[in-house]
N, C-alpha and C positions, 0 to 999 in steps of 0.2 A: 881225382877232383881237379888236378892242376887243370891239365887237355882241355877241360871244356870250358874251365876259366878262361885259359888261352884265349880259345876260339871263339866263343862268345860273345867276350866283353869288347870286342875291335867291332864284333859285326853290328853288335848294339850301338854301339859309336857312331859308325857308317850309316846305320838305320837311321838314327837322328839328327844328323849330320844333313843326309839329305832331304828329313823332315825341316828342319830347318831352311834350305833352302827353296823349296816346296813352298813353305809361308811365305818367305819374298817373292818369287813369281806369283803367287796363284792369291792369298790373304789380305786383308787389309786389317786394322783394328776391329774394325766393324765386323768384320766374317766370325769372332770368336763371344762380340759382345752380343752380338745379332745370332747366333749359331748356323752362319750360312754354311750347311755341312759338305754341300757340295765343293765350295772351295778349299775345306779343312780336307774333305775326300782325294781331291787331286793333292794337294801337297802330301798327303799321307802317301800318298801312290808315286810318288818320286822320290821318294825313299828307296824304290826297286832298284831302282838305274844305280845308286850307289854300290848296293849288295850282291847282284847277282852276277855280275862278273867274278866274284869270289864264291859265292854259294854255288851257284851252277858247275862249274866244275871240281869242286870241291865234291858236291857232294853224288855226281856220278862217279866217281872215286871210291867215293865210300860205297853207295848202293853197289855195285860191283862187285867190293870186295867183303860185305855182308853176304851176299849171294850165291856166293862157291863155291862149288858142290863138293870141288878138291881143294880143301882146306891147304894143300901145301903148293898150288901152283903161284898163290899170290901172300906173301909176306906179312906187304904192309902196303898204301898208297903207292909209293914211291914205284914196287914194281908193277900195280896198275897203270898207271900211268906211262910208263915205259910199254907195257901191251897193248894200251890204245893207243898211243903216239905211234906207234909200229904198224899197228892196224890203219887207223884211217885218219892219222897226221891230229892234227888240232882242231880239226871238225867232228872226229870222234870221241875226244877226251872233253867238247864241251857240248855234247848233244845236249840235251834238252832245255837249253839259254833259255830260250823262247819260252816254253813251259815255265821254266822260275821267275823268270819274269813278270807274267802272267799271272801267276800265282800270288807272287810276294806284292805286285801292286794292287792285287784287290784285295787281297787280307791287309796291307797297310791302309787303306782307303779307309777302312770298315774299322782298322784298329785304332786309328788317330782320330778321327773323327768320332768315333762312340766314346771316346776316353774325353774331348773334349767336350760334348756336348752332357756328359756324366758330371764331368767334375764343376760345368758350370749348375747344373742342375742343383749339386750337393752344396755349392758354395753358399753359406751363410750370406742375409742381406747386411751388405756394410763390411764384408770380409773379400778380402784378394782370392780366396782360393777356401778349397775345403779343409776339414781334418784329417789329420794324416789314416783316421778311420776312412773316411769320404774318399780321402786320395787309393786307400789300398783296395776299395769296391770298385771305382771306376778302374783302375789299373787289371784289377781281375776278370772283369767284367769287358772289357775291352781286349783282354784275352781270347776270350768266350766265343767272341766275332770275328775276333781275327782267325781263328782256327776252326769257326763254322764255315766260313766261305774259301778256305784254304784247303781244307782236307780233301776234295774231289777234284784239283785241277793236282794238290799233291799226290796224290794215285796215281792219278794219268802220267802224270810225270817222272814218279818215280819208275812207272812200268815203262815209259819209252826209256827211260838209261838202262835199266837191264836186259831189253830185249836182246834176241840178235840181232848180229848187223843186217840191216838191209828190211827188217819185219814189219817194222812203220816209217812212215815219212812223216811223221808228224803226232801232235797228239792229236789232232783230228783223228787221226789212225785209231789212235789209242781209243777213243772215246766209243767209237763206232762198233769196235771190237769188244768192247767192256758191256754194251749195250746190250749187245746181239746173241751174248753167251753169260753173260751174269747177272743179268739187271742193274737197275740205276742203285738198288741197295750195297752193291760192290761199290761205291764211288766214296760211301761212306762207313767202308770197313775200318773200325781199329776207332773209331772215333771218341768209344767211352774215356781209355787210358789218356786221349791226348786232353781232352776236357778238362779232366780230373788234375791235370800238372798245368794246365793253361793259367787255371785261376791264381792260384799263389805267385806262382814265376810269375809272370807280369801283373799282379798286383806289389809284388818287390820291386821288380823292375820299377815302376813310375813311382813310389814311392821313395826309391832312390835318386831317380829323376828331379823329381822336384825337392829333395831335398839339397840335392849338388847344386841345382839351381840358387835356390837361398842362401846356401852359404857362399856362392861364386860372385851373388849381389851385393853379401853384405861383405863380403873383403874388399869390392870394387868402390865400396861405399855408393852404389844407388839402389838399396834398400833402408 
């Protein structure tokens, strides 16, 4: 349980980190009272630029070393990375940037923005915000979107890190080949298990969000 505490709770950070700043460029007041989703959508979607310098190679590391047929050539990360460093320097240990990128800014697009437009929806008239009920439906719920529109550029993406070297150029590659030999139903294989964990984990997620928030306001004293 530790490991995924570890890894998680930084990337979460990072995520809203750069949702946060996403609302100073792209928001105004108005864009949250108004639910201008388009601009809640961009700021959600630069959240990516934060994360995938750390995701992206990270997790061609891991799919990798998920993936290996000889359980004893690769340890642990560590000597993955030493085999793709070896291979094809640090353009192979960060192949598919581009992909997670891609991926994480349209599922954040979809996941901030539907969490916003949710929780304003649920919020009582005369009240700052929903119940912590309100808050753990739009959090789940905003799950739900983020990992409908995430799971098919995540296929593509995970299948160009394991490919061999040299088999796509791209996920264009990928996609064309997925097409032509499995259908668009492969794009969304695996999708029931991710559904079914979406909802709770990010209904805790913002849940705890907004509760860090409130008490970060009332120690600062501007709540």
């Amino acid at each position: 349980m530790g490991a995924p505490l570890a890894g998680v709770t930084p990337m979460y950070m990072l995520c809203f980190l750069g949702y946060e700043v996403g609302k100073h460029i792209f928001c105004t007041p108005q864009s949250f009272t108004d639910l201008k989703l388009f601009e809640i959508a961009a700021a959600g979607a630069t959240s990516a630029i934060f994360t995938t310098p750390i995701l992206a190679p990270g997790e061609r590391l891991k799919c990798v070393l998920q993936v290996q047929k000889d359980k004893t050539r690769f340890k642990g990360p560590i000597d993955v990375f030493k085999a793709l460093y070896a291979e094809g320097g640090i353009r192979s240990v960060s192949r598919g940037f581009s992909a997670t990128l891609l991926r994480d800014s349209v599922a954040s697009a979809f996941y901030f923005s539907s969490y916003e437009y949710l929780k304003r929806k649920l919020t009582p008239e005369g009240k700052k915000g929903p119940s912590p009920a309100g808050t753990l439906f739009a959090g789940g719920m905003a799950g739900i979107f983020n990992w409908m529109f995430a799971i098919p550029i995540d296929t593509l993406k995970t299948r160009l890190q394991i490919a061999p070297e040299g088999k796509y150029n791209g996920i264009r590659n990928v996609l064309v080949d997925v097409l032509r030999n499995e259908g668009a139903t492969a794009l969304f294989r695996g999708i029931g298990p991710v559904m079914i964990r979406a909802f709770p984990a990010n209904a805790a997620c913002f849940l705890g969000y907004e509760t860090t928030i409130k008490v970060l306001n009332w120690l600062s004293g501007t709540q």
